[in-house]
N, C-alpha and C positions, 0 to 999 in steps of 0.2 A: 812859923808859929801856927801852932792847929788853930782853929775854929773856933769861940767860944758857942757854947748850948745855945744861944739865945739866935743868934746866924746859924746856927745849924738848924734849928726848928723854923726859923723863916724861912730856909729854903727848903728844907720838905715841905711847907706847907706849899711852895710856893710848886712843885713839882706835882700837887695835882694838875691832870690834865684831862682835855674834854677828848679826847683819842683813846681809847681800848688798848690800842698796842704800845701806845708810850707810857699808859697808867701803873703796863704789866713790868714793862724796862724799870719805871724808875722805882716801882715794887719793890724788886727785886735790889735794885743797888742800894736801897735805903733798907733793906730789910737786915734783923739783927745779925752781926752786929754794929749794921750798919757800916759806911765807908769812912776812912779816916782822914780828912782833907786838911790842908792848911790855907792857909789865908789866901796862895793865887789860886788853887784850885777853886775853892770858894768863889772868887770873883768868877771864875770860866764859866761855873756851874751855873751864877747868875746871871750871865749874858747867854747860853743857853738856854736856860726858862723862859728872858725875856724874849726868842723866837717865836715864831709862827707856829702851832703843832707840826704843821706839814712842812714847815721846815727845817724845825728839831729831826721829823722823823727819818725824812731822805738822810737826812745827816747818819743819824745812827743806822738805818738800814744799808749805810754806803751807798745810797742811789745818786747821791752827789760828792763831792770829792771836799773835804773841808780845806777851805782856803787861809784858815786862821789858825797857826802854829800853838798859839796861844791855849786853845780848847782842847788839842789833841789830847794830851794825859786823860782828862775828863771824859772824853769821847771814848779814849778805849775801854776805860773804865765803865764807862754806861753797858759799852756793848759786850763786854765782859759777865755783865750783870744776867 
């Protein structure tokens, strides 16, 4: 089931970041017409956010190896963006 607007606007907002280079990632993935997520994607996204910048950003720079099956979709997707 997709996303209702209301969970989609909390997590963009929630995807500002104090990092230059993850500001430009999530720009870009949220930019129109924006991505189309459903409810687990949603969760990933938010456990995601809830990271560290620096360690969002290993994550998506691939400096680190994501050990959480669960994100991957989300992940390719960011770095897709």
């Amino acid at each position: 089931m997709p996303l209702d607007g209301r969970e989609r606007e909390r997590l963009r907002w929630r995807s500002r970041r104090g990092l230059l280079e993850l500001d430009l990632v999530l720009q870009r993935f949220w930019s129109p017409p924006g991505p189309d997520l459903d409810e687990a994607q949603g969760r990933a996204l938010a456990r995601l956010l809830a990271m560290p910048d620096n360690d969002l950003l290993d994550l998506v720079m691939d400096r680190v190896p994501n050990a959480d099956p669960a994100l991957e979709q989300v992940l390719v997707r960011l770095k897709a963006a």
